[in-house]
VOPAGU-2260 file (C-alpha; in pm, 1 decimal, decimal comma):
REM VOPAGU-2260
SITE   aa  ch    i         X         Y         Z
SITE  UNK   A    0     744,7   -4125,9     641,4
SITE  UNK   A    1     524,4   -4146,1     330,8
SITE  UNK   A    2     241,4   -4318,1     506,8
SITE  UNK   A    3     239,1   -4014,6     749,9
SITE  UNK   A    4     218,8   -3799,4     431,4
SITE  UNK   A    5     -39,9   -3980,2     251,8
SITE  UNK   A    6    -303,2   -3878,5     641,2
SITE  UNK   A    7    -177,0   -3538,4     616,6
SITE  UNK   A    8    -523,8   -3362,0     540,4
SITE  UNK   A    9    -501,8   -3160,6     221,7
SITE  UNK   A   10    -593,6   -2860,6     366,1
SITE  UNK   A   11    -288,2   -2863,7     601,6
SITE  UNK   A   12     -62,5   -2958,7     325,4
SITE  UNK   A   13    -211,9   -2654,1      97,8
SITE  UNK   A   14    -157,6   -2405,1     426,2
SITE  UNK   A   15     241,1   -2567,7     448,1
SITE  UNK   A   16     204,7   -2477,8      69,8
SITE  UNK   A   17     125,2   -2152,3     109,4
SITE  UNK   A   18     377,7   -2059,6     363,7
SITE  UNK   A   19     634,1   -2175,2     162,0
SITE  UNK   A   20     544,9   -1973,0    -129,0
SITE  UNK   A   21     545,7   -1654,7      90,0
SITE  UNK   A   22     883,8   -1792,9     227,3
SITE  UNK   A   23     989,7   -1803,6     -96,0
SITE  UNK   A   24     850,6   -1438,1    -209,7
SITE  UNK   A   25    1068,1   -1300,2      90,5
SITE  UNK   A   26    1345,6   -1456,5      -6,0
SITE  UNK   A   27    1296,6   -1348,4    -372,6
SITE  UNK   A   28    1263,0    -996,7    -259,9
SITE  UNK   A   29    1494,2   -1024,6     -32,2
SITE  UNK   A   30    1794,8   -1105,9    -325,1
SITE  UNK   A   31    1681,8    -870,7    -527,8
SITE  UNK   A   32    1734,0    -574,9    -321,0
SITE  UNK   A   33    2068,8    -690,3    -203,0
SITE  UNK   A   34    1941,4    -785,0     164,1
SITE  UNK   A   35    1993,1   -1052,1     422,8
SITE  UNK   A   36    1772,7   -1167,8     657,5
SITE  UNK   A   37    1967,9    -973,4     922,3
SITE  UNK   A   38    1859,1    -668,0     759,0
SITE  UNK   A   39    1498,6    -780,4     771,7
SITE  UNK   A   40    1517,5    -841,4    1146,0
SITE  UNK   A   41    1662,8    -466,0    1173,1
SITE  UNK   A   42    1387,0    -291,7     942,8
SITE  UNK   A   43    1131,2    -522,9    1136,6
SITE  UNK   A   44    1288,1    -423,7    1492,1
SITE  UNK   A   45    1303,0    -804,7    1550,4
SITE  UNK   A   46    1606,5   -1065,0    1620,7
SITE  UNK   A   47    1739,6   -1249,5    1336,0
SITE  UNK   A   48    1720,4   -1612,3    1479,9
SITE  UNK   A   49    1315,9   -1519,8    1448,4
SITE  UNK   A   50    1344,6   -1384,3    1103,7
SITE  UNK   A   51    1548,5   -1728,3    1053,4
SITE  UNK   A   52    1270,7   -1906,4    1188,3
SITE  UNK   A   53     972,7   -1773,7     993,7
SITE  UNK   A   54    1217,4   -1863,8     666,1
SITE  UNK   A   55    1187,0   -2191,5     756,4
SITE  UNK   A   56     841,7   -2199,3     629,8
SITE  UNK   A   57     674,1   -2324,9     899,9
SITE  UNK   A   58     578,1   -2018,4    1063,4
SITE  UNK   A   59     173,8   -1925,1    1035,0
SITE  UNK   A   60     239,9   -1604,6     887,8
SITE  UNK   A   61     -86,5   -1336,6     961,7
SITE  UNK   A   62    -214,1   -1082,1     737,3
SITE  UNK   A   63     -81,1    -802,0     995,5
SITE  UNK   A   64     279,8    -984,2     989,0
SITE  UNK   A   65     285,4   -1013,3     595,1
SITE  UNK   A   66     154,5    -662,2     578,5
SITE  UNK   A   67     445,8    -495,3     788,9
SITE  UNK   A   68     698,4    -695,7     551,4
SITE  UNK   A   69     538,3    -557,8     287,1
SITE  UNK   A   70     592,9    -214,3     390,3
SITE  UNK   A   71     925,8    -289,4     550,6
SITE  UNK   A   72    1085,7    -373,2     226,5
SITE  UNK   A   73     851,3    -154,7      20,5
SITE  UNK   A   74     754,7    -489,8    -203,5
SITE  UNK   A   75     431,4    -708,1    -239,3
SITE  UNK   A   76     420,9   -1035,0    -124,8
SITE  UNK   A   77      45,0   -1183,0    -192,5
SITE  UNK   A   78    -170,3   -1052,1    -483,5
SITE  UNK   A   79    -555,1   -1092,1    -392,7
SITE  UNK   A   80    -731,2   -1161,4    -734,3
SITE  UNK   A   81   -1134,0   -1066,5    -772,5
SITE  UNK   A   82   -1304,4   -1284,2   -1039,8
SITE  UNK   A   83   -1450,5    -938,1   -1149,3
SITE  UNK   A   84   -1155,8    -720,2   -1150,6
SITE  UNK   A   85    -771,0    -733,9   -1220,6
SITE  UNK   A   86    -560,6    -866,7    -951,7
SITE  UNK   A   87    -368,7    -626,2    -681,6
SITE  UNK   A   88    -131,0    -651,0    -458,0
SITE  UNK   A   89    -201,6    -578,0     -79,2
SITE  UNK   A   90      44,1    -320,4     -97,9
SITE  UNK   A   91    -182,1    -144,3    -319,8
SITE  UNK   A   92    -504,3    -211,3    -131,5
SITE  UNK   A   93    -324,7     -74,8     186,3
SITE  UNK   A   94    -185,1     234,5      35,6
C-alpha cells in the first residue's frame, strides 16, 4: 500500500488534500450551527446518502457546488487570497 502511495503524483495527492480540507470546513460549520448532514441534504434539496458521500472526501467538489453550500448554510468555506490585497471569502466576492 505504501509503494502505491509513494506513484501517487503530487498533484493528485494535493487535490485529495484539498477536498479533505473543504470536507473538513463543512463539517466544522456544520457543528457549529447545530446541523447534521441530513439537514444539509434538506437546505440543498438533495438525498442524504449523497451529502454522505461528498463527506467522504473524495468527491471533486466544483466552484458552483461549494458556492451553493456556502449560501445554504450562510458560511464561507474557501478564502481566495490576492498577493496584493487582503484575503476574502467567496461568500463575500459573490455577495
Amino acid at each position: 500500500m505504501e509503494e502505491r502511495r509513494k506513484r501517487v503524483k503530487p498533484e493528485i495527492r494535493q487535490a485529495v488534500n484539498k477536498s479533505f480540507e473543504i470536507v473538513d470546513r463543512i463539517h466544522e460549520i456544520l457543528v457549529e450551527k447545530g446541523m447534521k448532514q441530513k439537514d444539509l441534504a434538506i437546505l440543498l434539496g438533495k438525498k442524504e446518502a449523497e451529502i454522505s458521500k461528498w463527506m467522504r472526501g473524495s468527491h471533486n467538489f466544483t466552484i458552483d457546488t461549494i458556492a451553493t453550500i456556502e449560501k445554504a448554510l450562510d458560511a464561507s468555506i474557501l478564502q481566495v487570497c490576492h498577493s496584493d490585497v487582503e484575503c476574502t471569502t467567496m461568500e463575500a466576492e459573490l455577495a
